[in-house]
C-alpha positions as CSV (number, residue, x, y, z in Angstrom):
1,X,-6.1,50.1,156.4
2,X,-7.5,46.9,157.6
3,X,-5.3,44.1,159.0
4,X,-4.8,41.3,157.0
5,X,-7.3,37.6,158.0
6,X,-5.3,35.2,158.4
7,X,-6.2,33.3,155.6
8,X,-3.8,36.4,153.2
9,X,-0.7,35.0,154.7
10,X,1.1,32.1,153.9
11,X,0.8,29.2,156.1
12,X,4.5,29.9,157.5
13,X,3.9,33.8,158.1
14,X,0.7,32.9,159.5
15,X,2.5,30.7,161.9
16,X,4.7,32.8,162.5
17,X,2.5,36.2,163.5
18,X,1.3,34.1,166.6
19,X,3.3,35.9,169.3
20,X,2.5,39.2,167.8
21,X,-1.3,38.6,167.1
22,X,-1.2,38.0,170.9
23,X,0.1,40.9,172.0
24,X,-1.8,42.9,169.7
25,X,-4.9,41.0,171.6
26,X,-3.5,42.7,174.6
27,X,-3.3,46.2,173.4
28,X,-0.2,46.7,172.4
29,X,0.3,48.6,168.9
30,X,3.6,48.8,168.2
31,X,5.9,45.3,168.5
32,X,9.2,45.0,168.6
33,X,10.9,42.1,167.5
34,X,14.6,41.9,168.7
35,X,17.5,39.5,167.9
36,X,21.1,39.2,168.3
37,X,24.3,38.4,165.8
38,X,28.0,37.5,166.4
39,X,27.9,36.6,170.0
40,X,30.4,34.0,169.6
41,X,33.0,35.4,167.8
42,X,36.6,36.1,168.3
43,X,37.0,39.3,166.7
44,X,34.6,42.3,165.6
45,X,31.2,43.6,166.8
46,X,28.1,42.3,168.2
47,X,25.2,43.2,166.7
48,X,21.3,43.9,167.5
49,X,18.3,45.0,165.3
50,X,14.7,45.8,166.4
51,X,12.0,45.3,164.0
52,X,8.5,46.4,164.4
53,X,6.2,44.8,161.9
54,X,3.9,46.7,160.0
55,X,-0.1,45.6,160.5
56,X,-2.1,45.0,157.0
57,X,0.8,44.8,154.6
58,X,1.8,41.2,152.6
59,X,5.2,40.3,154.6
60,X,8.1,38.8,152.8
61,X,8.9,35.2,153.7
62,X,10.9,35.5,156.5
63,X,12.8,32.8,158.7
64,X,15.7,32.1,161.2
65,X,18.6,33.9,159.6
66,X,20.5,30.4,160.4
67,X,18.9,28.8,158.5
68,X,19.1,30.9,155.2
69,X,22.2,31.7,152.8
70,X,23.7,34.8,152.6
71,X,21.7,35.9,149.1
72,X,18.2,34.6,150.9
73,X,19.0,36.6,153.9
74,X,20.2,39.8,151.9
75,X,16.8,39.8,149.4
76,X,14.8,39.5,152.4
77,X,16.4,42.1,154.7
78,X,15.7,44.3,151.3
79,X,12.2,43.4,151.4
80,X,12.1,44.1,155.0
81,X,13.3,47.9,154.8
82,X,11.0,48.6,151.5
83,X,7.8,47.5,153.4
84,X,5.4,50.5,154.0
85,X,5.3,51.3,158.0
86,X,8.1,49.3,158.5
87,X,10.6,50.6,161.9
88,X,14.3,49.1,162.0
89,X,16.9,49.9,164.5
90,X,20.5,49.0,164.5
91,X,23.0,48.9,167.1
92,X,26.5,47.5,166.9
93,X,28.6,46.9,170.5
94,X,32.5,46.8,169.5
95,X,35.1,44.6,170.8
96,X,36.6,47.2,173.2
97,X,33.2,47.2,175.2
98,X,32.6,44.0,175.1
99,X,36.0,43.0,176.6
100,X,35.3,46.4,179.0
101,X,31.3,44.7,180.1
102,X,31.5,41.3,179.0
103,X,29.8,40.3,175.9
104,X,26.2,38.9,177.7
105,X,26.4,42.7,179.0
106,X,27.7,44.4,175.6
107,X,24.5,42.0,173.6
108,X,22.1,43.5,176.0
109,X,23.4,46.5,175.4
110,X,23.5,46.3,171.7
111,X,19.4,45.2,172.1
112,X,18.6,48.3,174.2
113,X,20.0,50.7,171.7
114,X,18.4,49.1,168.8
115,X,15.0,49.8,170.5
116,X,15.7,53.1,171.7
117,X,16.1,53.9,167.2
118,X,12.3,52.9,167.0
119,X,10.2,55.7,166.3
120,X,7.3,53.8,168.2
121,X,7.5,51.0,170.1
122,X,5.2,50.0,173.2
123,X,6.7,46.5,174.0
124,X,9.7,44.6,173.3
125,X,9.6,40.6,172.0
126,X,13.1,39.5,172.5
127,X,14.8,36.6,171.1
128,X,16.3,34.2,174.1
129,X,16.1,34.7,177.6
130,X,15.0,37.5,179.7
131,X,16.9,41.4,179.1
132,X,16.6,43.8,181.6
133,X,16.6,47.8,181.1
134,X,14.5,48.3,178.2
135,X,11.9,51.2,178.4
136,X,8.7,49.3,177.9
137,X,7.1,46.3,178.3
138,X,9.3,43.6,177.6
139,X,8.6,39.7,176.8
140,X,11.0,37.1,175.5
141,X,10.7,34.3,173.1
142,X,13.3,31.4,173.5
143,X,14.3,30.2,170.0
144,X,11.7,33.1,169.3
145,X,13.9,33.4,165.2
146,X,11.9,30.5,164.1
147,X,8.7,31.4,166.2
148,X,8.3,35.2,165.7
149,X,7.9,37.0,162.8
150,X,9.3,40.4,164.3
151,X,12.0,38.5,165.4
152,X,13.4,36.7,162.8
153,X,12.9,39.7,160.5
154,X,15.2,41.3,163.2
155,X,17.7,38.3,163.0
156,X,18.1,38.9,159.5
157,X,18.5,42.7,159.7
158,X,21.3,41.8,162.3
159,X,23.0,39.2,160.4
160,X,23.5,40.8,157.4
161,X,24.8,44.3,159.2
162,X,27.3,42.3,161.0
163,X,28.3,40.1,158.2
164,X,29.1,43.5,156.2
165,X,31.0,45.3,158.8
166,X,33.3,41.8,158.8
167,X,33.8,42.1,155.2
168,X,34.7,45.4,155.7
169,X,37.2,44.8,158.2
170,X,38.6,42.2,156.0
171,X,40.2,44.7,153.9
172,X,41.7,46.2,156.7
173,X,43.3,43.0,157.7
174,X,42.9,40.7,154.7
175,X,45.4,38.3,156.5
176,X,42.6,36.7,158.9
177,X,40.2,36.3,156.7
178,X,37.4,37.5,158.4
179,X,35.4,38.1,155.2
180,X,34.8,34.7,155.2
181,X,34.6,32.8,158.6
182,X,33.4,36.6,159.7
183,X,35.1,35.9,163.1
184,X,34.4,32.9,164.4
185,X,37.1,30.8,165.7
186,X,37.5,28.8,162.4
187,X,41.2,26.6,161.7
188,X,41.9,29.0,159.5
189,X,41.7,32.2,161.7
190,X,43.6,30.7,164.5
191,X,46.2,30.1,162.0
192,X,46.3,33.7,161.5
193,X,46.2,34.7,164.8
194,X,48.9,32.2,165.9
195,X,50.8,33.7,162.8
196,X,49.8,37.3,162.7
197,X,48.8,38.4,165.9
198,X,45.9,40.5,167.7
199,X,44.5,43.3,165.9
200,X,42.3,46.1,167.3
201,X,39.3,44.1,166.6
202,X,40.2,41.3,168.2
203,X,38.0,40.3,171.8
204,X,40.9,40.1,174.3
205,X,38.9,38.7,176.7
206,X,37.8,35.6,174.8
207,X,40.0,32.7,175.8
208,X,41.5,32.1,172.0
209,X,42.3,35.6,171.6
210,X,43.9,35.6,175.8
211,X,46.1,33.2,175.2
212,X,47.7,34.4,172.5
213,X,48.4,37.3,174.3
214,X,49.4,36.1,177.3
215,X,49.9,32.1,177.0
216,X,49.4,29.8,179.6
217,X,52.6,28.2,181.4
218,X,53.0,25.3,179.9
219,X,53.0,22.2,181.7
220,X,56.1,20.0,182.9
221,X,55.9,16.9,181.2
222,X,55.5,13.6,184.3
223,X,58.2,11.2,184.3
């Protein structure tokens, strides 16, 4: 099948095929985009997704996964996943890694492995700054989720994976609430930690989560 002119897309999807179109001008075939979700966290997984785009298909509508509500993001990652020719890997990095590598290290990590799921995949269009390690050619794209369609289909795909483990883990530990700050250091889930504790999920090595476990000395007031 043909690819698509230009003129079949919408003016935002059209926009946002530039960084593909040109590495498709190079020669490469098979584009990955990559992105990153829950990097800043207190507690649960970091996760990664790799989309490759397919060529000559109408693409759903796709955008910055920030910038979207949750029922947006979940309809499009649904359109994603049904499109014909479509590759999507998954890779999630737990909190006993990332406390083990660090979490820069555990979200590299998490990109690599999301890759290495791709059937195909001839060069890798990350989201951010440079990642080393990956098997191919590599390029990266800094705010590339609002530039790059690849990408910010792969920002969605992670979003909404990571979003679901935290629900899940909320009915593990209903206490924290992580169902619906999903992690992040929120009022609310200090409160629980101060309150309840660190769980399994927690990441020690985040200052927050530290603390608790082993507080600071506290100061002697001056006179």
């Amino acid at each position: 099948m043909a690819s698509k002119k230009r003129g079949d897309f919408s003016p935002r999807i059209d926009e946002l095929l530039q960084p593909e179109r040109k590495l498709w001008a190079e020669g490469f075939c098979f584009v990955a985009g990559v992105d990153e979700a829950g990097r800043g966290p207190f507690a649960g997984p970091v996760a990664a997704a790799a989309v490759v785009l397919p060529k000559g298909v109408k693409l759903p509508e796709v955008f910055d996964s920030k910038q979207l509500s949750d029922a947006a993001r979940r309809e499009l990652k649904e359109q994603i996943l049904q499109l014909p020719g479509v590759m999507v890997g998954v890779s999630l990095i737990d909190a006993q890694v990332i406390d083990k590598i660090n979490i820069l290290q555990a979200t590299h990590l998490a990109m690599r492995e999301a890759v290495s799921q791709l059937e195909k995949v001839d060069c890798v269009l990350v989201d951010g700054l440079p990642v080393r390690g990956f098997e191919v050619e590599s390029r990266n794209l800094v705010k590339g989720d609002s530039l790059s369609a690849s990408i910010a289909a792969a920002s969605i795909i992670a979003k909404v994976t990571r979003d679901d483990v935290m629900v899940g883990l909320d009915k593990l530990y209903p206490e924290y609430g992580f169902a619906d700050h999903k992690g992040y250091g929120t009022a609310a889930h200090l409160r629980a930690l101060q309150e309840y504790g660190v769980t399994p999920v927690h990441r020690r090595s985040f200052r927050p989560v530290r603390e608790i476990i082993d507080p600071p000395p506290e100061q002697l007031e001056l006179l």
